[in-house]
N, CA, C and O atoms as a CHARMM CRD file, in Angstrom:
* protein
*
  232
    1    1 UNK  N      4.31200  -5.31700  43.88500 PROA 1      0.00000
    2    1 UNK  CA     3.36500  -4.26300  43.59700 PROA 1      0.00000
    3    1 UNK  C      1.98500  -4.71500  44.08400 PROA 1      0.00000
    4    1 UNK  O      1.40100  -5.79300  43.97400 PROA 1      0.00000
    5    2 UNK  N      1.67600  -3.64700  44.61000 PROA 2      0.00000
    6    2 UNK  CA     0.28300  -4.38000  45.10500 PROA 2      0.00000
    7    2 UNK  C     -1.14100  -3.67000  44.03500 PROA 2      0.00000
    8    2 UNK  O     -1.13500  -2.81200  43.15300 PROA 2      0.00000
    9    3 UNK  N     -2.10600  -4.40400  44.56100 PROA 3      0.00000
   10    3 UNK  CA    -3.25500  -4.43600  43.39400 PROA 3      0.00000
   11    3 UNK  C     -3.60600  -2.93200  42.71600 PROA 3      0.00000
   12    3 UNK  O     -3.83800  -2.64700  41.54100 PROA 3      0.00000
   13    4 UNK  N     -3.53900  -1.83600  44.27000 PROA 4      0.00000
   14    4 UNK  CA    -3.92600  -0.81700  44.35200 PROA 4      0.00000
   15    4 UNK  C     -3.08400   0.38800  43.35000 PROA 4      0.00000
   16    4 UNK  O     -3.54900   1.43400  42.89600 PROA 4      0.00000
   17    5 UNK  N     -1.87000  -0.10700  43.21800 PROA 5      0.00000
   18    5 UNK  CA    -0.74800   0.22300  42.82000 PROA 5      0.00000
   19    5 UNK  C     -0.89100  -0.36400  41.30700 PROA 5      0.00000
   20    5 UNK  O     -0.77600   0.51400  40.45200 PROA 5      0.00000
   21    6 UNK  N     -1.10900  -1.61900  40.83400 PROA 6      0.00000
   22    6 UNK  CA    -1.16200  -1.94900  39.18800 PROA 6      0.00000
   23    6 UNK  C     -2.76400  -0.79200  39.02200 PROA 6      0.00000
   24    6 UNK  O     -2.81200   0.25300  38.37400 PROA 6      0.00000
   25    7 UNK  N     -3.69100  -1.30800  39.68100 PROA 7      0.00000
   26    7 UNK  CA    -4.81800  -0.33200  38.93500 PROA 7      0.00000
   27    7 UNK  C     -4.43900   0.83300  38.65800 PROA 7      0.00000
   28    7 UNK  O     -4.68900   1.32900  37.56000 PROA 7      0.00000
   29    8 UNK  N     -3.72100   1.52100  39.67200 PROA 8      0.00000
   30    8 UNK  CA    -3.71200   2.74400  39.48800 PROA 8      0.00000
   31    8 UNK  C     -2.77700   3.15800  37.79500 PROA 8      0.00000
   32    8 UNK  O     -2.93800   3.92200  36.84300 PROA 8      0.00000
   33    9 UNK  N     -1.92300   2.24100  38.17800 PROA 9      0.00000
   34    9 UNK  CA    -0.55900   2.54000  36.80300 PROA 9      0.00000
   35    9 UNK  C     -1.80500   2.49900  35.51500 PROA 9      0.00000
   36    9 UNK  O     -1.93900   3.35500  34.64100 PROA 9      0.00000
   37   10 UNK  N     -2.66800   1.20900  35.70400 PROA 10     0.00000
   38   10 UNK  CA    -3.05500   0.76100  34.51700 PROA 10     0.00000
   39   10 UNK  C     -4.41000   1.89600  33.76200 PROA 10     0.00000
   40   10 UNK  O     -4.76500   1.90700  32.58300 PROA 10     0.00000
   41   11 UNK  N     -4.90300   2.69700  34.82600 PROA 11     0.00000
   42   11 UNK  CA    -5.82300   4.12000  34.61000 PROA 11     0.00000
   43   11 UNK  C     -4.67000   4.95600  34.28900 PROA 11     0.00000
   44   11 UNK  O     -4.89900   5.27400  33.12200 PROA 11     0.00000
   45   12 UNK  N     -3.49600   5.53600  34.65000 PROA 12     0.00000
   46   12 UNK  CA    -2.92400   6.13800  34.38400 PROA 12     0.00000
   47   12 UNK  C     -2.45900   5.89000  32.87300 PROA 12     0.00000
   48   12 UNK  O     -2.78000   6.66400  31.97100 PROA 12     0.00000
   49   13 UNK  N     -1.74600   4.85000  32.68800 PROA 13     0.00000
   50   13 UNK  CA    -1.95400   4.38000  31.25500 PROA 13     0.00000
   51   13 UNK  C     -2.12900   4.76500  30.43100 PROA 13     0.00000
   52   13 UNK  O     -1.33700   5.23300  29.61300 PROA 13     0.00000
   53   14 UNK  N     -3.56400   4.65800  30.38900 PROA 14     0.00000
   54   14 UNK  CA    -4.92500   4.32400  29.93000 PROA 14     0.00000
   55   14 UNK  C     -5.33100   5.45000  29.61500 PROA 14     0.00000
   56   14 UNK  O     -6.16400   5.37500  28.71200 PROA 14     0.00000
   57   15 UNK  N     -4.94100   7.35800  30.24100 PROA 15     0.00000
   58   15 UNK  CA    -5.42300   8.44700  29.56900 PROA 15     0.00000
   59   15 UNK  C     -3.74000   8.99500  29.41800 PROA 15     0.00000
   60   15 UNK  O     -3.49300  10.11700  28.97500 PROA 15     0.00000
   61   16 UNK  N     -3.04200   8.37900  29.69500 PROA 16     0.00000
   62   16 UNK  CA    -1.34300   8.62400  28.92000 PROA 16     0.00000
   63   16 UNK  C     -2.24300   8.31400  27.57800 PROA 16     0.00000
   64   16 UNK  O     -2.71000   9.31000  27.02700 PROA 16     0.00000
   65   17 UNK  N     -2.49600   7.19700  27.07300 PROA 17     0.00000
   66   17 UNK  CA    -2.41700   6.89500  25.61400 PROA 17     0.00000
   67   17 UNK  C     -4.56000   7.46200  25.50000 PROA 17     0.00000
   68   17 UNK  O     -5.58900   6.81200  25.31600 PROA 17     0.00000
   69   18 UNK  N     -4.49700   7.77200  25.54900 PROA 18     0.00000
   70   18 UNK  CA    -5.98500   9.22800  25.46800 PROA 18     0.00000
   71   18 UNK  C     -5.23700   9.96400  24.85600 PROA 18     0.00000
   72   18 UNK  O     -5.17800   9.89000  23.62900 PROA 18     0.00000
   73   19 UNK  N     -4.51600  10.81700  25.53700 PROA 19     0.00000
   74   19 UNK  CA    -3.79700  11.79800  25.18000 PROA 19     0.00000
   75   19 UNK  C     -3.20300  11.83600  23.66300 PROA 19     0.00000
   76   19 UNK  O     -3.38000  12.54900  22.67500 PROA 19     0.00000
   77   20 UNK  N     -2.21500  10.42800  24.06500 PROA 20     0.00000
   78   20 UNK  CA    -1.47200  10.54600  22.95500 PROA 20     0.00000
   79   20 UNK  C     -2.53300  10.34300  21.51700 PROA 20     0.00000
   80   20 UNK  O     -2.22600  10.54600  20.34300 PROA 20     0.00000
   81   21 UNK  N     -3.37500  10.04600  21.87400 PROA 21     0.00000
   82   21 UNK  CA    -4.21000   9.28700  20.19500 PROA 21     0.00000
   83   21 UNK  C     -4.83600  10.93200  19.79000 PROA 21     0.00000
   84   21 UNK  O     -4.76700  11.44700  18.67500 PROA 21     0.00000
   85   22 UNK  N     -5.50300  11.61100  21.15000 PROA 22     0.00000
   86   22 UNK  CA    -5.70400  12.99800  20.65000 PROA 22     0.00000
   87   22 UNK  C     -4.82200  13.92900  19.72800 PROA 22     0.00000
   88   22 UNK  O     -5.03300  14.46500  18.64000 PROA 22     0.00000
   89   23 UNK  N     -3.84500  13.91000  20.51900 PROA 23     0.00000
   90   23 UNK  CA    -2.24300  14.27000  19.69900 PROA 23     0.00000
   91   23 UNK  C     -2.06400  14.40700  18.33500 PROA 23     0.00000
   92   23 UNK  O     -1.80800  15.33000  17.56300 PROA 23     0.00000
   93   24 UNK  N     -2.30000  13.05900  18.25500 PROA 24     0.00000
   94   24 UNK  CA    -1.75900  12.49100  16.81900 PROA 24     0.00000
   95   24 UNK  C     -2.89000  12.88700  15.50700 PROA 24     0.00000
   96   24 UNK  O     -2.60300  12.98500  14.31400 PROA 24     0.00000
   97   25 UNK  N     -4.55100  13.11400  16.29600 PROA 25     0.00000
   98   25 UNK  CA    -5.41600  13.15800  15.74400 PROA 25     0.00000
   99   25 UNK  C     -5.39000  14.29900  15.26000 PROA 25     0.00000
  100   25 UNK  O     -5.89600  14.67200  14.20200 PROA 25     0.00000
  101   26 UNK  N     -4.69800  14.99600  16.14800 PROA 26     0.00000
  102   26 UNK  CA    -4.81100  16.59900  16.15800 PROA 26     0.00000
  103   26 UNK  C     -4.06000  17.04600  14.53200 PROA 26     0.00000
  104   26 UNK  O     -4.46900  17.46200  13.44800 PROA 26     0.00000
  105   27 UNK  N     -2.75000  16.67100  15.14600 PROA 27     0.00000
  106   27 UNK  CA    -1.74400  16.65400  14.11400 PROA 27     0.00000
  107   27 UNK  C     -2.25200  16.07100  12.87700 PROA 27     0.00000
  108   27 UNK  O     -2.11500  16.70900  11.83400 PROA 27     0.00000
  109   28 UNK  N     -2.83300  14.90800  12.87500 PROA 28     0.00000
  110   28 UNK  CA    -2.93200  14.21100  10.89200 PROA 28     0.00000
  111   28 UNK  C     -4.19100  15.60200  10.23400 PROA 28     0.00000
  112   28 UNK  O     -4.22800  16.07500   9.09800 PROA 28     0.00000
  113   29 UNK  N     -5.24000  16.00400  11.64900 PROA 29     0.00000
  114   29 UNK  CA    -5.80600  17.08800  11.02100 PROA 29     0.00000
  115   29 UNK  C     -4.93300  18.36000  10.04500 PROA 29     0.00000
  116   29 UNK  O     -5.12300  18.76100   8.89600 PROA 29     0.00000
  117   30 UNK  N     -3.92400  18.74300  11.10200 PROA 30     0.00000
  118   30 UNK  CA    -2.79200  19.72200  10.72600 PROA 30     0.00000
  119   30 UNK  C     -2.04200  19.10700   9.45000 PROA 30     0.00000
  120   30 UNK  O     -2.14200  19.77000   8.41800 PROA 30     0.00000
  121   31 UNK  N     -1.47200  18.19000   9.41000 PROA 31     0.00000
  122   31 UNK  CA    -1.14600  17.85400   7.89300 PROA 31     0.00000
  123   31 UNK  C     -1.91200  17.62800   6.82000 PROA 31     0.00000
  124   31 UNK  O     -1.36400  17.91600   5.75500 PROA 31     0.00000
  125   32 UNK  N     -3.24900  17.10900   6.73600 PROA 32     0.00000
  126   32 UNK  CA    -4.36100  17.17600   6.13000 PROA 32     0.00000
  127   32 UNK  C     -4.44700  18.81300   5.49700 PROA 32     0.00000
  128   32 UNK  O     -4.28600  18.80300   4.27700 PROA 32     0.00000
  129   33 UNK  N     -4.60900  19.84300   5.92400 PROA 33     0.00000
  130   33 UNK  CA    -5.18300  20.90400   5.85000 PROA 33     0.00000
  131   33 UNK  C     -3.85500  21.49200   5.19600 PROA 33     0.00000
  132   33 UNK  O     -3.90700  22.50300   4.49600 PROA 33     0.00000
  133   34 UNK  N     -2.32000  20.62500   5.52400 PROA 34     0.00000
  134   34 UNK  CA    -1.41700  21.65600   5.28800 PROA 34     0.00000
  135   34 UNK  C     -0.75700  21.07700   3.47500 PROA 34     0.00000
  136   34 UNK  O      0.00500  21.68600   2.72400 PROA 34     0.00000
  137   35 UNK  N     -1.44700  19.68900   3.27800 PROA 35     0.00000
  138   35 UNK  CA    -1.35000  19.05900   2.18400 PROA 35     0.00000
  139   35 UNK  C     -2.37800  19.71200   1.36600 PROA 35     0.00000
  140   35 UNK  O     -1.88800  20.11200   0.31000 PROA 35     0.00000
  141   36 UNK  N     -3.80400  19.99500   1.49600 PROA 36     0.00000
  142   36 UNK  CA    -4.88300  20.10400   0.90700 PROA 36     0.00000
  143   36 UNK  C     -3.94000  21.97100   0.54100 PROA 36     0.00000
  144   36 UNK  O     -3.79900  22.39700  -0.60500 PROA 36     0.00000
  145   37 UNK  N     -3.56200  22.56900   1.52800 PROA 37     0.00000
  146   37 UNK  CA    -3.22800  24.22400   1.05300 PROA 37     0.00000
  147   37 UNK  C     -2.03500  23.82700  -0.40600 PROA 37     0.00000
  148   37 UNK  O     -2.04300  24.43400  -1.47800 PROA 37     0.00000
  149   38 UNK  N     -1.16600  22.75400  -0.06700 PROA 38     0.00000
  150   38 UNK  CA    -0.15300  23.11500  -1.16300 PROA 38     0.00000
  151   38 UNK  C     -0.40100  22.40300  -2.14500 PROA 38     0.00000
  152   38 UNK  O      0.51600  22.41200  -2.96700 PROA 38     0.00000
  153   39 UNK  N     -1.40200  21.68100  -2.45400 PROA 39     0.00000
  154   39 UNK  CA    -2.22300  21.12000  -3.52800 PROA 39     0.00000
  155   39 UNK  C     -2.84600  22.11100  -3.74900 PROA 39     0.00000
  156   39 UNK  O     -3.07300  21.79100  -4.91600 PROA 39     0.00000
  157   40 UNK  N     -3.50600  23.38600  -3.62200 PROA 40     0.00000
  158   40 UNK  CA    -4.04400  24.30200  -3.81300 PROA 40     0.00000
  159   40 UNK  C     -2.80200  25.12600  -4.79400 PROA 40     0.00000
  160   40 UNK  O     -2.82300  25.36800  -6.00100 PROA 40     0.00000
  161   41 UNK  N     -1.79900  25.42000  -3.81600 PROA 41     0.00000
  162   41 UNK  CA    -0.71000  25.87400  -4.40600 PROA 41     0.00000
  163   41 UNK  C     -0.40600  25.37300  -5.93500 PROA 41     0.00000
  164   41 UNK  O     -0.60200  26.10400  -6.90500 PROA 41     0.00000
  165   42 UNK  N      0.02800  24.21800  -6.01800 PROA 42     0.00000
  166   42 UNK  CA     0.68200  23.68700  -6.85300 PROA 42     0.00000
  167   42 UNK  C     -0.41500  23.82700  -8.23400 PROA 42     0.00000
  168   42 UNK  O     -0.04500  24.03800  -9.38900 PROA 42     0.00000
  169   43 UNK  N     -1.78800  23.65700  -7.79400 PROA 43     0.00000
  170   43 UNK  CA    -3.09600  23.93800  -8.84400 PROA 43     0.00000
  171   43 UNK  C     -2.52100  25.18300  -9.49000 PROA 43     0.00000
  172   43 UNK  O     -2.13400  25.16200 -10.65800 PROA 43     0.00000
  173   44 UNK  N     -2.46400  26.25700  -8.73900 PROA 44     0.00000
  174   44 UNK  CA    -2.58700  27.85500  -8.73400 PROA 44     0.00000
  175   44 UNK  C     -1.28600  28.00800  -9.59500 PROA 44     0.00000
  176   44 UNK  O     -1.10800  29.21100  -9.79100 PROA 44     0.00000
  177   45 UNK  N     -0.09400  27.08400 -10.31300 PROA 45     0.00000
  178   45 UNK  CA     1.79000  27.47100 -10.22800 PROA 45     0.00000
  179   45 UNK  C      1.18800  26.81800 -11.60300 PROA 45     0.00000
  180   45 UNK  O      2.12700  26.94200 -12.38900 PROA 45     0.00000
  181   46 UNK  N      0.26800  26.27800 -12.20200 PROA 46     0.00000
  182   46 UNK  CA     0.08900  25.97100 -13.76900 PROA 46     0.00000
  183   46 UNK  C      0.35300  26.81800 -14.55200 PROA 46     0.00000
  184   46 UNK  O      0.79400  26.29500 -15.57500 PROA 46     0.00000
  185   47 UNK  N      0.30900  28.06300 -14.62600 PROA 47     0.00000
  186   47 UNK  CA     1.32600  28.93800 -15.29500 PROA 47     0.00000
  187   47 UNK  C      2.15900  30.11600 -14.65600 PROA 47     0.00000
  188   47 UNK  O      1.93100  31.25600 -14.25000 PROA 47     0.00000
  189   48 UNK  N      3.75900  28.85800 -14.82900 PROA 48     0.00000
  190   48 UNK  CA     4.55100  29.32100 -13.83000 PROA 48     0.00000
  191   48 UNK  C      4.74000  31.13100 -14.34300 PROA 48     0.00000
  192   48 UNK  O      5.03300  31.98600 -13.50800 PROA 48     0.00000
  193   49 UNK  N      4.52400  31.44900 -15.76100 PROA 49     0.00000
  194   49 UNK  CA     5.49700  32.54600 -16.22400 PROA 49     0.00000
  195   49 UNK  C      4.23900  33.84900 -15.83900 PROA 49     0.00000
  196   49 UNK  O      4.36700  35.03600 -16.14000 PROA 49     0.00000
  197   50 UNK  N      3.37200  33.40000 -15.30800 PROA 50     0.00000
  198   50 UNK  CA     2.52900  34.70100 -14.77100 PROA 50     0.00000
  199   50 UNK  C      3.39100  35.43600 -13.90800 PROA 50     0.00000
  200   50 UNK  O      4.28400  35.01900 -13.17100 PROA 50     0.00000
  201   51 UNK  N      3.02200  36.48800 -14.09400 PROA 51     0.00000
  202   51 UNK  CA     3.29100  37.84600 -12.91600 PROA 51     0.00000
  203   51 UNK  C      4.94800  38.28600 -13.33000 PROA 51     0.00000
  204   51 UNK  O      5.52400  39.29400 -12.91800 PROA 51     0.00000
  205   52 UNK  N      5.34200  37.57000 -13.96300 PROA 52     0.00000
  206   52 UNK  CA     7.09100  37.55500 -14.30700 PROA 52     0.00000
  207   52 UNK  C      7.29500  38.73200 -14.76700 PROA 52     0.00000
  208   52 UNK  O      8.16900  39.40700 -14.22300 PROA 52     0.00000
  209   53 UNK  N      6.43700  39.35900 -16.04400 PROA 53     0.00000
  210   53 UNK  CA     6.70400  40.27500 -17.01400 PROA 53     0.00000
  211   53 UNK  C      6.11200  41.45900 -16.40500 PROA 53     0.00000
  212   53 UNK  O      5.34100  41.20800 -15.47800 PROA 53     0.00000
  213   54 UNK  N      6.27500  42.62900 -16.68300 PROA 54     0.00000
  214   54 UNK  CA     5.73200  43.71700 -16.49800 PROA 54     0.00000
  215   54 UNK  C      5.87900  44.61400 -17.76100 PROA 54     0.00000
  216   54 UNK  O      6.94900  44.74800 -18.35400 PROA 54     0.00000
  217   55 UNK  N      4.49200  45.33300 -18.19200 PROA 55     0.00000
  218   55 UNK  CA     4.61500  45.87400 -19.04000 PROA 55     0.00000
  219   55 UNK  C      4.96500  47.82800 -18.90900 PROA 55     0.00000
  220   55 UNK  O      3.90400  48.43400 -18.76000 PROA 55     0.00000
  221   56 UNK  N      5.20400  48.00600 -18.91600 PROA 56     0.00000
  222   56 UNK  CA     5.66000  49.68900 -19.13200 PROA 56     0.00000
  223   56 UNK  C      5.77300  50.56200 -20.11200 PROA 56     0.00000
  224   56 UNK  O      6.79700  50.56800 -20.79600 PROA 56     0.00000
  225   57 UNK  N      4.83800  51.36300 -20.32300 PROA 57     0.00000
  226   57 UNK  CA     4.81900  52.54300 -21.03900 PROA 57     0.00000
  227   57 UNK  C      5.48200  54.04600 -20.84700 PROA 57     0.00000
  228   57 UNK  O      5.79400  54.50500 -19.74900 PROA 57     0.00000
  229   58 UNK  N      5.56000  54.38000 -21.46400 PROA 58     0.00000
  230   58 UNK  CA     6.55300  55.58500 -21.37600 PROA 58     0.00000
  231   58 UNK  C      6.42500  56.73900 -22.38500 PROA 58     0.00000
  232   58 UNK  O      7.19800  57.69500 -22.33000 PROA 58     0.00000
């Protein structure tokens, strides 16, 4: 392999794993936001027996 040929691999590399760290950054955002919603959820399910009953008059 000649010199011209490792530099090049080693820039190529080099925004291969750019990429990938963006990726991943992207994503822990997306689970972040998708943990923080069902912690929201699970707040909101403290009383499971709401909405269950309905009252009706007649």
């Amino acid at each position: 392999m000649t010199i011209a040929g490792l530099s090049t691999n080693i820039s190529t590399s080099g925004i291969t794993n750019d990429i990938q760290i963006a990726m991943l950054k992207k994503n822990l955002d997306t689970v972040e936001t998708a943990g923080a919603d069902i912690a929201k959820m699970m707040e909101a399910s403290v009383t499971p027996e709401l909405g269950q009953n309905i009252d009706l008059r007649i």
